[in-house]
MARNUVEX-497272 format. One record per atom (N, C-alpha, C): atom name; residue in three letters; x, y, z. Coordinates in nm, 4 decimals. Each point is the difference from the previous one (the first is absolute). Layout:
! MARNUVEX-497272
[pt 'CA' 'ALA' [X Y Z]]
...
This chain:
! MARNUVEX-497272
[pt 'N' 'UNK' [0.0843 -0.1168 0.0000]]
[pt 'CA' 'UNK' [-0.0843 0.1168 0.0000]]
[pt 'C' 'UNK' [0.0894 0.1239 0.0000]]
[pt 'N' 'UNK' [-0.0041 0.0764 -0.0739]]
[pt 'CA' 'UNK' [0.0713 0.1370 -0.0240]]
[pt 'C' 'UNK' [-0.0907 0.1390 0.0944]]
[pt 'N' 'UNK' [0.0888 0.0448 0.0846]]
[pt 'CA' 'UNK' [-0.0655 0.1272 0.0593]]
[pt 'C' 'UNK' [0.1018 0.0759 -0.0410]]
[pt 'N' 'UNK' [-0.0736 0.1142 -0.0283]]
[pt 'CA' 'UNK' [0.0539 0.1285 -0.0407]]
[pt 'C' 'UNK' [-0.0733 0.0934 0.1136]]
[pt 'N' 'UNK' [0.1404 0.1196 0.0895]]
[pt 'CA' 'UNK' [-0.1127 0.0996 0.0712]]
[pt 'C' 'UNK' [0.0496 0.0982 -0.0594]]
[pt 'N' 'UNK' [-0.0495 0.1192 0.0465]]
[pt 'CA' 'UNK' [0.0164 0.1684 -0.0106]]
[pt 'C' 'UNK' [-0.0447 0.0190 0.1280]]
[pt 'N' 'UNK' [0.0937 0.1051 0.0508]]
[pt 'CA' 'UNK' [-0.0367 0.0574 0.1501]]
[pt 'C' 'UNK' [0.0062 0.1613 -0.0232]]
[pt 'N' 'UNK' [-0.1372 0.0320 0.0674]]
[pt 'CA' 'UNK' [0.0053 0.1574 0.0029]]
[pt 'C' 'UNK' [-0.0165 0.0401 0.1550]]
[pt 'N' 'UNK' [0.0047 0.1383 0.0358]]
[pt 'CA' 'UNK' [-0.0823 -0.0060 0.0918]]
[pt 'C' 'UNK' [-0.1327 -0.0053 0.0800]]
[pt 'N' 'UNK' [-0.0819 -0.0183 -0.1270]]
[pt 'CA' 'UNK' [-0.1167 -0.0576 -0.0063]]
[pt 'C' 'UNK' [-0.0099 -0.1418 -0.0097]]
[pt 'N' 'UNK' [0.0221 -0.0210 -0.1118]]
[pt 'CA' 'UNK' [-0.0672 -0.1478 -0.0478]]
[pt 'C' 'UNK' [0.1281 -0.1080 0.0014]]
[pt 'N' 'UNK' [-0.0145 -0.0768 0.0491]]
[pt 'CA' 'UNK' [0.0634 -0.1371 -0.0219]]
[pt 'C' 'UNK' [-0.0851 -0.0675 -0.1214]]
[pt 'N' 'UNK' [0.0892 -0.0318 -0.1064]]
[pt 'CA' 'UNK' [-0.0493 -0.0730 -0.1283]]
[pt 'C' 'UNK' [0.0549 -0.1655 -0.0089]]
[pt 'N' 'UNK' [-0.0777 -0.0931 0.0129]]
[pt 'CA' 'UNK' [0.0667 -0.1481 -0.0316]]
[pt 'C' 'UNK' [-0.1003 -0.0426 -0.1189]]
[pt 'N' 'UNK' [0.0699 -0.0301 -0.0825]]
[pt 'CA' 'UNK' [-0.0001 -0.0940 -0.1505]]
[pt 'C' 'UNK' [0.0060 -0.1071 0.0504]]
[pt 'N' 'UNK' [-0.0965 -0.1302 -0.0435]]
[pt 'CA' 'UNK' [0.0265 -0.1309 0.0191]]
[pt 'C' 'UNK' [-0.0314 -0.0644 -0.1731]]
[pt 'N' 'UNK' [0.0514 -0.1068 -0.0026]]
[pt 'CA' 'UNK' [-0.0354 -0.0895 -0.1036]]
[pt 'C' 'UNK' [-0.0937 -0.0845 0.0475]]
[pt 'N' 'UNK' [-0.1303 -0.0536 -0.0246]]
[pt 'CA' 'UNK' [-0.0888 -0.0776 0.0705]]
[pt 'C' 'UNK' [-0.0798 -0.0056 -0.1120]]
[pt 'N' 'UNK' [-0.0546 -0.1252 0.0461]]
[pt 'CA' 'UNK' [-0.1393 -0.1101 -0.0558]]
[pt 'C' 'UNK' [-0.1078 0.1045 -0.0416]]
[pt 'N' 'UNK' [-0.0288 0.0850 0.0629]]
[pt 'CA' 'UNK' [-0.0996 0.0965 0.0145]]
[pt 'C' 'UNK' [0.0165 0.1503 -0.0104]]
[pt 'N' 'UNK' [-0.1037 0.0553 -0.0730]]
[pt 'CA' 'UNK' [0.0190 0.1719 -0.0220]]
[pt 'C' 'UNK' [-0.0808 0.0919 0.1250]]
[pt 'N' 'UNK' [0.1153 0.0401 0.1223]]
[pt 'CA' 'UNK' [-0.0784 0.0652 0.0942]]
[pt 'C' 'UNK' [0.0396 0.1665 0.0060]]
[pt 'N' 'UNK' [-0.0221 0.0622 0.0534]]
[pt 'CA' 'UNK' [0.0315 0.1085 0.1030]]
[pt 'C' 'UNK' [-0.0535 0.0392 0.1617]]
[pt 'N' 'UNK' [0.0911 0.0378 0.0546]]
[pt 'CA' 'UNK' [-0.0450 0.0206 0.1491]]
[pt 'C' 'UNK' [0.1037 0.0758 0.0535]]
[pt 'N' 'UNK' [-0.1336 0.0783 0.0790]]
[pt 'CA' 'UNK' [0.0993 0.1437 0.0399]]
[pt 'C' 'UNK' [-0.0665 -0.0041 0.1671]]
[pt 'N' 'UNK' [0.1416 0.0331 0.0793]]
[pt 'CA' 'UNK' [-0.0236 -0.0422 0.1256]]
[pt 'C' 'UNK' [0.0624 0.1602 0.0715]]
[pt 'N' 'UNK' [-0.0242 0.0104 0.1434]]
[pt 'CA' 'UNK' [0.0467 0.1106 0.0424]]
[pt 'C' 'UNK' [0.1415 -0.0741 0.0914]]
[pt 'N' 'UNK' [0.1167 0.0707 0.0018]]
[pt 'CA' 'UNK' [0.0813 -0.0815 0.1101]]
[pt 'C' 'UNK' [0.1109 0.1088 0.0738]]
[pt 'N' 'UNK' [0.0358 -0.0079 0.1145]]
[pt 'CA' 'UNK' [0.0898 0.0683 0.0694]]
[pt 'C' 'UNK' [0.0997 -0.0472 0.0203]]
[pt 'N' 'UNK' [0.1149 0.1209 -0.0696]]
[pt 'CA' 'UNK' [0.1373 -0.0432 0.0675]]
[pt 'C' 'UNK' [0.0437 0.0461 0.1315]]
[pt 'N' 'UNK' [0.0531 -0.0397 0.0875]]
[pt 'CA' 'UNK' [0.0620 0.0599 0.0772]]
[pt 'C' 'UNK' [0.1063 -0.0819 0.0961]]
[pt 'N' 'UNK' [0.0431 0.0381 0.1004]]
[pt 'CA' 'UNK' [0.1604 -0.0769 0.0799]]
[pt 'C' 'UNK' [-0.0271 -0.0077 0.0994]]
[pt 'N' 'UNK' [0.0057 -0.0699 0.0717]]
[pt 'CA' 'UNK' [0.0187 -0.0747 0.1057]]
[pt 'C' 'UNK' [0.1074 0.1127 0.0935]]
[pt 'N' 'UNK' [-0.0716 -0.0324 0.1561]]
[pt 'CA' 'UNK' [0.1171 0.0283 0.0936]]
[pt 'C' 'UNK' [0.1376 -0.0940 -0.0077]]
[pt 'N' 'UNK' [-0.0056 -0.1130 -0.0611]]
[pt 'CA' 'UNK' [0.1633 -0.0383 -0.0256]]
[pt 'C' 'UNK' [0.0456 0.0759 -0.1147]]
[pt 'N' 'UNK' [-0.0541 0.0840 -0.1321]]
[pt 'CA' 'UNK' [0.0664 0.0587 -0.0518]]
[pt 'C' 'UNK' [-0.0374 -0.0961 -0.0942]]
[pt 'N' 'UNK' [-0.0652 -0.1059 -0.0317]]
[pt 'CA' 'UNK' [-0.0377 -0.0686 -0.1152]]
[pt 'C' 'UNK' [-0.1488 0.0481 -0.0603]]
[pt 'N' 'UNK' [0.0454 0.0244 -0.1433]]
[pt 'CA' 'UNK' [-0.1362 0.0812 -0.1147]]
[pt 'C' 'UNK' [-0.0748 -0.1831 -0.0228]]
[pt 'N' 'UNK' [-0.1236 0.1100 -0.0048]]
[pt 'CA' 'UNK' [-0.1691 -0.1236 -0.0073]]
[pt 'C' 'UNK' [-0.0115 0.0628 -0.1209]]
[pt 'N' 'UNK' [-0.0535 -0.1051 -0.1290]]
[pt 'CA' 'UNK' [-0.0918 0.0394 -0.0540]]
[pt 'C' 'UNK' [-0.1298 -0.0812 -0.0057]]
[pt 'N' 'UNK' [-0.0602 0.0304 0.0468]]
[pt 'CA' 'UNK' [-0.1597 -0.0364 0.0682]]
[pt 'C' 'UNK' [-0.1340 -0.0073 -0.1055]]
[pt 'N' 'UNK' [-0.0461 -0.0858 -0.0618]]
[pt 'CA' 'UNK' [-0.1338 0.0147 -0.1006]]
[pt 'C' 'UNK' [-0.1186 -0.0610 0.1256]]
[pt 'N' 'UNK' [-0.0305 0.0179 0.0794]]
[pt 'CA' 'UNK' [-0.1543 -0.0523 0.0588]]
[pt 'C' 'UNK' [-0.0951 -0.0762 -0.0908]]
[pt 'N' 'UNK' [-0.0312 0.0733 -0.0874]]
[pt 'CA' 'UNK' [-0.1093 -0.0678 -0.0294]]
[pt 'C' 'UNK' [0.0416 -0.1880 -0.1040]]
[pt 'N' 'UNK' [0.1282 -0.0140 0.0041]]
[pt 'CA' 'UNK' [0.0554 -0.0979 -0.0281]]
[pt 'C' 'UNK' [0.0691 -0.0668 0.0991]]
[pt 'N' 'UNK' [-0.0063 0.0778 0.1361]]
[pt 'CA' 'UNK' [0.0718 -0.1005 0.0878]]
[pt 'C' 'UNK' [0.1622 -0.0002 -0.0067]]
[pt 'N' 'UNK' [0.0727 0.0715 -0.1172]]
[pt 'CA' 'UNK' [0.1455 -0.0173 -0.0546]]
[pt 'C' 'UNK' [0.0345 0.1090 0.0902]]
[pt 'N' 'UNK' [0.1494 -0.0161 0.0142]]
[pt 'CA' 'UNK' [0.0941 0.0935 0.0342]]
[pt 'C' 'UNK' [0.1485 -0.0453 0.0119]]
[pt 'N' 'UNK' [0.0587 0.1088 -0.0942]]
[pt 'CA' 'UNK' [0.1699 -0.0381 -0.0424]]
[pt 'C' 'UNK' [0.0582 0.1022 0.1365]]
[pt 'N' 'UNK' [0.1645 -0.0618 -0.0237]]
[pt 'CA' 'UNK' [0.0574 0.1142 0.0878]]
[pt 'C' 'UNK' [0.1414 -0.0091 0.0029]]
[pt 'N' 'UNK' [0.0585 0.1385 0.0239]]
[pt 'CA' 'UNK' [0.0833 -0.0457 -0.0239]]
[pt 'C' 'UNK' [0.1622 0.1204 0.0519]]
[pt 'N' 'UNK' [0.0661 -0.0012 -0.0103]]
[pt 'CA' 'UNK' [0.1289 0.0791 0.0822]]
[pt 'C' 'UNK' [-0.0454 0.1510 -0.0471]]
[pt 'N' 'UNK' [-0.0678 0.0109 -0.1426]]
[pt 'CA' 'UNK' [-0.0177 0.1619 -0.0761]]
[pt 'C' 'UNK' [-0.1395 -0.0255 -0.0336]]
[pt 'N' 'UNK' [-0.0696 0.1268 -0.0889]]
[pt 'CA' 'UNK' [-0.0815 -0.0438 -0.0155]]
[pt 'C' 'UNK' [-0.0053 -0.0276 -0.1648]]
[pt 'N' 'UNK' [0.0867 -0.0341 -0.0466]]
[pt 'CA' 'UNK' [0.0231 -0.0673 -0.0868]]
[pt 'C' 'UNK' [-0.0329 -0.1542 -0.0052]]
[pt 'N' 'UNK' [0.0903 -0.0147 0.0839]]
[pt 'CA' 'UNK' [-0.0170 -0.1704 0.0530]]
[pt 'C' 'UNK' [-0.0862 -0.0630 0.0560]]
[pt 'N' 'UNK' [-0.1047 0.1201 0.0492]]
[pt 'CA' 'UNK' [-0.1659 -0.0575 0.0249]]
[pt 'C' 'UNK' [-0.0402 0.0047 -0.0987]]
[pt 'N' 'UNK' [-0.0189 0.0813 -0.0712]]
[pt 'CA' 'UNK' [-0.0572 -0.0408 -0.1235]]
[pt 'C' 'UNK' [0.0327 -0.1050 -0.1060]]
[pt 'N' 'UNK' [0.1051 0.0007 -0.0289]]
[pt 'CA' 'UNK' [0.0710 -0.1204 -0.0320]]
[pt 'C' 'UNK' [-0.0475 -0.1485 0.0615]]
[pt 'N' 'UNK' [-0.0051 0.0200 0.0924]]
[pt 'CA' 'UNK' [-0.0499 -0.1391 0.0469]]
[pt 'C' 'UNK' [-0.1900 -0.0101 0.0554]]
[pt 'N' 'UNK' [-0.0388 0.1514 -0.0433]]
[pt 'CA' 'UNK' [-0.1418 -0.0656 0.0223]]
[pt 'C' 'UNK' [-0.0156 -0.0526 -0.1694]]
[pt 'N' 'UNK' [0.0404 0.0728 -0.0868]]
[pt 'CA' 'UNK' [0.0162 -0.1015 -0.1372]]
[pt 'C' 'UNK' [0.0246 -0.0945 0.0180]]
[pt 'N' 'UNK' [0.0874 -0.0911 0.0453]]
[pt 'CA' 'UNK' [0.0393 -0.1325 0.0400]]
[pt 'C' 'UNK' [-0.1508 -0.0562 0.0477]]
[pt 'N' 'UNK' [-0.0631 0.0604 0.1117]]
[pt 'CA' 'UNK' [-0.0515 -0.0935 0.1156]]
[pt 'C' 'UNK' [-0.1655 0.0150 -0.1120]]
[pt 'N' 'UNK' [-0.0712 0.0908 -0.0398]]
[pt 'CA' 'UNK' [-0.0981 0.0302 -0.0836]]
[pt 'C' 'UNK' [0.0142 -0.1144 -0.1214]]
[pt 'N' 'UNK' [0.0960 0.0106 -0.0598]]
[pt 'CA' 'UNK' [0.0146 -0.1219 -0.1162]]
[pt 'C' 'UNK' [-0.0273 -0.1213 0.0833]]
[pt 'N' 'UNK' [0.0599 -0.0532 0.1077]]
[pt 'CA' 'UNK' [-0.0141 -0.1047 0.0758]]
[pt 'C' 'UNK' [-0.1757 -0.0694 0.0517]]
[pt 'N' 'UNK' [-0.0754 0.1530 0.0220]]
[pt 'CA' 'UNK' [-0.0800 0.0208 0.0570]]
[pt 'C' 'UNK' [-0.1224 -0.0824 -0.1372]]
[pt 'N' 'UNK' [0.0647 0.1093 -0.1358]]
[pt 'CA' 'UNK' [-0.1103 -0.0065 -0.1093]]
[pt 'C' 'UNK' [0.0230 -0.1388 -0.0951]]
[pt 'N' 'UNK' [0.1422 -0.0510 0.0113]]
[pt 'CA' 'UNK' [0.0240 -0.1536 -0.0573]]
[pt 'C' 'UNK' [-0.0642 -0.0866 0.0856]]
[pt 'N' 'UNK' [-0.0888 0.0183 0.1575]]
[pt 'CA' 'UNK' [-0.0352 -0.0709 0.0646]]
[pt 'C' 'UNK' [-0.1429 -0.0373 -0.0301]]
[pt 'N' 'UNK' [-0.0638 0.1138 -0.0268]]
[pt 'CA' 'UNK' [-0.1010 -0.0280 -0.0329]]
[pt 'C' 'UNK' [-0.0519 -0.0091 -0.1618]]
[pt 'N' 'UNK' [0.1046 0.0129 -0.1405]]
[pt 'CA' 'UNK' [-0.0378 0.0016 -0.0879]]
[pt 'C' 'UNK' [-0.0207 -0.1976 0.0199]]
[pt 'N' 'UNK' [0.1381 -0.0112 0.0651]]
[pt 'CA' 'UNK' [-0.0017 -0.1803 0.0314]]
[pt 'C' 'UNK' [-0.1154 -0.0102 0.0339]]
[pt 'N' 'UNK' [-0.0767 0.0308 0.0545]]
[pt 'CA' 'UNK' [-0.1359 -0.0726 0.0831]]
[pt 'C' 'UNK' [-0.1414 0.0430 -0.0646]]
[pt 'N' 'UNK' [0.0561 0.0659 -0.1184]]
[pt 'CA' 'UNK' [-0.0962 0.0555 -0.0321]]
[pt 'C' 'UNK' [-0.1240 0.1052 0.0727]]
[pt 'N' 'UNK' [0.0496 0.0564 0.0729]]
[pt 'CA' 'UNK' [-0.0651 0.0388 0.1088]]
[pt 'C' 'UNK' [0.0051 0.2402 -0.0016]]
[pt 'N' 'UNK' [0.0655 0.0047 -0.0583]]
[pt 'CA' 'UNK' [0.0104 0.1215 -0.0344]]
[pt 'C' 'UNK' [-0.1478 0.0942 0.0015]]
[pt 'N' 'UNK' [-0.1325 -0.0212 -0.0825]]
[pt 'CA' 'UNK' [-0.1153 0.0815 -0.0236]]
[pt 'C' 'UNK' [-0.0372 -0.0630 0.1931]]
[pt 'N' 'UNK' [-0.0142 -0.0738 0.0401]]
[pt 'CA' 'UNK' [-0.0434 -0.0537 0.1236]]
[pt 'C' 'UNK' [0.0956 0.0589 0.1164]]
[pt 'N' 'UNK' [0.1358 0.0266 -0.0124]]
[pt 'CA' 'UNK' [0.0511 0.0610 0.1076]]
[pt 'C' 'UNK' [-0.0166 0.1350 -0.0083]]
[pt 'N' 'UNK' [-0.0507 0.0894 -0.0897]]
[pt 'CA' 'UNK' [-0.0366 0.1226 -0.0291]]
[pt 'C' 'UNK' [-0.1447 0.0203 0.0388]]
[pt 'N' 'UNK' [-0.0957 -0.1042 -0.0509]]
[pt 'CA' 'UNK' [-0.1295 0.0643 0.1250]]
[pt 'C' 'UNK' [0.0000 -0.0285 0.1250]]
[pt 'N' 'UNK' [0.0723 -0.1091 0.0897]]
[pt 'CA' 'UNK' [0.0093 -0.0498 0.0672]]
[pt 'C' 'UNK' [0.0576 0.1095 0.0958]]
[pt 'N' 'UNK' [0.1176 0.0541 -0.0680]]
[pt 'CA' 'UNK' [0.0535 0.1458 0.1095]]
[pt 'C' 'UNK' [-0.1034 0.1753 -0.0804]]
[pt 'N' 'UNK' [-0.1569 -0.0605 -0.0241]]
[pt 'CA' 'UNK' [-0.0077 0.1204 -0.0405]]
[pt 'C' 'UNK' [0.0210 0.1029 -0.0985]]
[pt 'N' 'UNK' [0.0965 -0.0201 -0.0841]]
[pt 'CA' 'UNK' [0.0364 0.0397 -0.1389]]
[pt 'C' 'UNK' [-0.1410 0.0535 -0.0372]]
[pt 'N' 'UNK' [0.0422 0.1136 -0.0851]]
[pt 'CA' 'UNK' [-0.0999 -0.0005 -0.1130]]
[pt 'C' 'UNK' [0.0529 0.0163 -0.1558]]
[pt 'N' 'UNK' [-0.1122 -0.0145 -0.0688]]
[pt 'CA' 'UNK' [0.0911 -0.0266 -0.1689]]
[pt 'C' 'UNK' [-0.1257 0.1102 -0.0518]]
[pt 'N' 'UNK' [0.0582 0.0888 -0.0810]]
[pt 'CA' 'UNK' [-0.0396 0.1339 -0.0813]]
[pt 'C' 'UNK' [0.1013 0.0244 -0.1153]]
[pt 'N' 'UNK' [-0.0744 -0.0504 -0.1179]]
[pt 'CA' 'UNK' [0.0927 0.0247 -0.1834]]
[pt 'C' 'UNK' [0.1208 -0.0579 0.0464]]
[pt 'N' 'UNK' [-0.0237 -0.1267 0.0676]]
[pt 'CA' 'UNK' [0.0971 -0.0885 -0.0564]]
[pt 'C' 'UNK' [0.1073 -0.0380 0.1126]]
[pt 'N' 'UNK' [-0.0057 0.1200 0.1030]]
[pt 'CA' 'UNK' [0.0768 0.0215 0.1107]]
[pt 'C' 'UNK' [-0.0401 -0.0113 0.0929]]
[pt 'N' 'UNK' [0.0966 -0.0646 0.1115]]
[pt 'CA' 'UNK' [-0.0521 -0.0289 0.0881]]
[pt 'C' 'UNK' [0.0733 0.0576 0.1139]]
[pt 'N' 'UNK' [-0.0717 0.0569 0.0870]]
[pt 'CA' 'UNK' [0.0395 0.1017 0.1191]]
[pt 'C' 'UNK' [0.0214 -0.0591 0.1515]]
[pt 'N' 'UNK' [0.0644 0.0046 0.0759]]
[pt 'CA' 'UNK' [-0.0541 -0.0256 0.1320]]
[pt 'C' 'UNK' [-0.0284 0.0523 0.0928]]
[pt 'N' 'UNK' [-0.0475 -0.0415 0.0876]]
[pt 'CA' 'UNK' [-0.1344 0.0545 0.0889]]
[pt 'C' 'UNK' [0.0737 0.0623 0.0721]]
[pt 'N' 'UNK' [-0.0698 0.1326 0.1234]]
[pt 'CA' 'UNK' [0.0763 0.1220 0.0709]]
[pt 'C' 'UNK' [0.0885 -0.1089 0.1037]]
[pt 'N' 'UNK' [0.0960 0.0616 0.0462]]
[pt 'CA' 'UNK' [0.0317 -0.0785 0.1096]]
[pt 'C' 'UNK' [-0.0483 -0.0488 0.1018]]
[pt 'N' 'UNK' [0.0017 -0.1186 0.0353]]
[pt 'CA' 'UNK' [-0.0365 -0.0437 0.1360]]
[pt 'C' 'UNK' [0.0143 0.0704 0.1281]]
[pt 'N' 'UNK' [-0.0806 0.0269 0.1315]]
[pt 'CA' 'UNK' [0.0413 0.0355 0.0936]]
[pt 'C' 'UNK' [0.1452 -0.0458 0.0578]]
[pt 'N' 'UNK' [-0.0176 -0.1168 0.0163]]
[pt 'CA' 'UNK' [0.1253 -0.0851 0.0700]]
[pt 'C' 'UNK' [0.1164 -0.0174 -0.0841]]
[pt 'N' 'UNK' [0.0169 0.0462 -0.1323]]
[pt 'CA' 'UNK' [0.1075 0.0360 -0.0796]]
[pt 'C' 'UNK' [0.0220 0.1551 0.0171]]
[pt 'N' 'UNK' [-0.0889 0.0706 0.0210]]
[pt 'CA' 'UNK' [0.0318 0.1526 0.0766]]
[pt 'C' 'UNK' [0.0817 0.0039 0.1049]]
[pt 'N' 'UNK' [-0.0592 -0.0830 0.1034]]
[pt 'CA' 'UNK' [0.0451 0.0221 0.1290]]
[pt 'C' 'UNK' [0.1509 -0.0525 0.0013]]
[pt 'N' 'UNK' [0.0179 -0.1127 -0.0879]]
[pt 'CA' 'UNK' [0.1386 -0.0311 -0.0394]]
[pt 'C' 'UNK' [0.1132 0.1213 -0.0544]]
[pt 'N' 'UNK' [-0.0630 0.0748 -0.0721]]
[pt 'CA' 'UNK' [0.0489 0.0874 -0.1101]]
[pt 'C' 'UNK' [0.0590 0.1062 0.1232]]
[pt 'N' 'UNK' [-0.1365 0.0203 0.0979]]
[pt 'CA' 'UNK' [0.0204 0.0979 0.0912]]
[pt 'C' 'UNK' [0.0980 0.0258 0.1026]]
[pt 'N' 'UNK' [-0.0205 -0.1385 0.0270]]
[pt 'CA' 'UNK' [0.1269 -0.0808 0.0953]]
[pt 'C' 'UNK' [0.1233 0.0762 0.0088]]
[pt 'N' 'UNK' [0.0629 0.0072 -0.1857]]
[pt 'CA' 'UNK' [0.1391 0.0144 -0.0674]]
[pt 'C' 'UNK' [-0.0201 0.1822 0.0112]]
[pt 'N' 'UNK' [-0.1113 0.0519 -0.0156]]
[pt 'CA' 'UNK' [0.0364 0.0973 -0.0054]]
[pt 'C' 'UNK' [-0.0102 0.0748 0.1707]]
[pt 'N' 'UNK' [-0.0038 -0.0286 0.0670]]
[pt 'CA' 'UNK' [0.0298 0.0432 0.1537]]
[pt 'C' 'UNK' [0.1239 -0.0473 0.0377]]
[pt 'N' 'UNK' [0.0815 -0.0894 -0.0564]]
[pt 'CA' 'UNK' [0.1634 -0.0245 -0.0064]]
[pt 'C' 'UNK' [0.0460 0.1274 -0.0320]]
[pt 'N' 'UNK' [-0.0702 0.0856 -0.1197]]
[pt 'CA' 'UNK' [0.0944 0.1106 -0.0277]]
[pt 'C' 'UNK' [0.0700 0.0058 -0.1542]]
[pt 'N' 'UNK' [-0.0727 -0.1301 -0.0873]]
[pt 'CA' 'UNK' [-0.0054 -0.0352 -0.0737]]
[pt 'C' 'UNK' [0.0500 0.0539 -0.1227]]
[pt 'N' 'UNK' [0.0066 0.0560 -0.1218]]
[pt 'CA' 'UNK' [-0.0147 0.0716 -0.1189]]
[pt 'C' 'UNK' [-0.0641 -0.1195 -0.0703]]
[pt 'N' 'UNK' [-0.1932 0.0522 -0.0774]]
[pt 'CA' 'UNK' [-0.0560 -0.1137 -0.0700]]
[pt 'C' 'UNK' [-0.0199 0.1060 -0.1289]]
[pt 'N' 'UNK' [-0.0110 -0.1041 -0.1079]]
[pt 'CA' 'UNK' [-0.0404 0.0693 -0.1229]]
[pt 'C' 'UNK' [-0.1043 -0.0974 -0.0267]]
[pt 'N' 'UNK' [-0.0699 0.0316 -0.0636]]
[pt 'CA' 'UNK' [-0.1643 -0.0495 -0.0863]]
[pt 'C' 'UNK' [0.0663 -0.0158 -0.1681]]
[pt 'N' 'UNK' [-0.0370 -0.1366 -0.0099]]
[pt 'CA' 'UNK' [0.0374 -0.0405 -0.1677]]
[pt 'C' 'UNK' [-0.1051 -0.0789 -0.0333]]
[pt 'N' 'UNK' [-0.0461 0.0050 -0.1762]]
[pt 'CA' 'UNK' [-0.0552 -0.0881 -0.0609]]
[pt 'C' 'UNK' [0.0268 -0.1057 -0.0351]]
[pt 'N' 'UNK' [-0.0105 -0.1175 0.0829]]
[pt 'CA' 'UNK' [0.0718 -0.1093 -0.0922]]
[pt 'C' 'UNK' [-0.1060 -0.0105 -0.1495]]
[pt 'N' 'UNK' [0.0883 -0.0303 -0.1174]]
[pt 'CA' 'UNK' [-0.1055 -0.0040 -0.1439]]
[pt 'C' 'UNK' [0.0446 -0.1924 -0.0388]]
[pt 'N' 'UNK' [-0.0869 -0.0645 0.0017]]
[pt 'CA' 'UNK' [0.0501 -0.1591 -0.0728]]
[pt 'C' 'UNK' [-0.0407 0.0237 -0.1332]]
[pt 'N' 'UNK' [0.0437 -0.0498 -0.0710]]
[pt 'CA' 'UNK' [-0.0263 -0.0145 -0.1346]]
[pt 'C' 'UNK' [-0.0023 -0.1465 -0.0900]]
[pt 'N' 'UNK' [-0.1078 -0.0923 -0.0279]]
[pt 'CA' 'UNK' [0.0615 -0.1841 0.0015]]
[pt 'C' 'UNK' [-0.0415 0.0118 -0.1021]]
[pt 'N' 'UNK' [0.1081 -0.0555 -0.1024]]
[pt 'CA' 'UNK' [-0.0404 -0.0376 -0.1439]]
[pt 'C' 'UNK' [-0.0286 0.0693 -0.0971]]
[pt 'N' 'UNK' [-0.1388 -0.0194 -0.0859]]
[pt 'CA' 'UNK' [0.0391 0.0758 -0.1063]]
[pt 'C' 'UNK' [-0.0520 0.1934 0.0246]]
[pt 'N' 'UNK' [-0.0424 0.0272 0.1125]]
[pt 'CA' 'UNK' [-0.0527 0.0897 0.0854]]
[pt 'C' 'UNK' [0.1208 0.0601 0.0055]]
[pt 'N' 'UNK' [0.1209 -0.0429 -0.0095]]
[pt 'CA' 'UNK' [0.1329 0.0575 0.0552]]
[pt 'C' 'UNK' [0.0993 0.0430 -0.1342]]
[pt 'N' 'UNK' [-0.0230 -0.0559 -0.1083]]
[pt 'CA' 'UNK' [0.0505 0.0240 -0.0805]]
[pt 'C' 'UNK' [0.0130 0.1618 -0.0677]]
């Protein structure tokens, strides 16, 4: 499977090669840890990379997201883990739902450490959707 990203300070972009033509656009926070280690955090997927910069979180939430989306193209399970957490699908795209309380209170947690968080789009792109 070939991923391709682009990182802005907005949007995180991952390209996949896959069985299937999707898009999905998620909300996710970066931010560091009181040890000084960068999160990059998607909630509504459950994913989060991390890593010494915040390069290397991102870098490796690419890693852990591919891991995440080869899991379920295997199981076929992809349109079902998207209503299942709530998703919605509008022209083709599919969004996810506001954050959870208890992924707030998580979020919140980091930021009473003293934190620095930024707000990013993760964008997926599977197949011929990506081209």
């Amino acid at each position: 499977m070939r991923i391709a990203a682009t990182i802005s300070m907005i949007t995180k972009r991952i390209v996949f090669d896959g069985p299937v033509a999707y898009r999905l656009r998620a909300a996710g926070v970066l931010f560091r840890d009181a040890g000084g280690c960068w999160h990059a955090h998607v909630p509504s997927l459950q994913v989060t990379g991390y890593g010494r910069n915040r390069r290397a979180a991102y870098d490796s939430l690419e890693v852990v997201t591919g891991v995440y989306m080869r899991t379920v193209w295997r199981d076929e399970k992809l349109e079902e883990a998207m209503r299942e957490g709530r998703w919605t699908r509008e022209a083709g795209d599919w969004y996810s739902p506001l954050i959870r309380f208890s992924e707030l209170q998580e979020v919140m947690a980091y930021l009473k450490t003293g934190s620095v968080m930024r707000p990013f789009c993760l964008r997926l792109e599977v197949g011929a959707s990506g081209e």
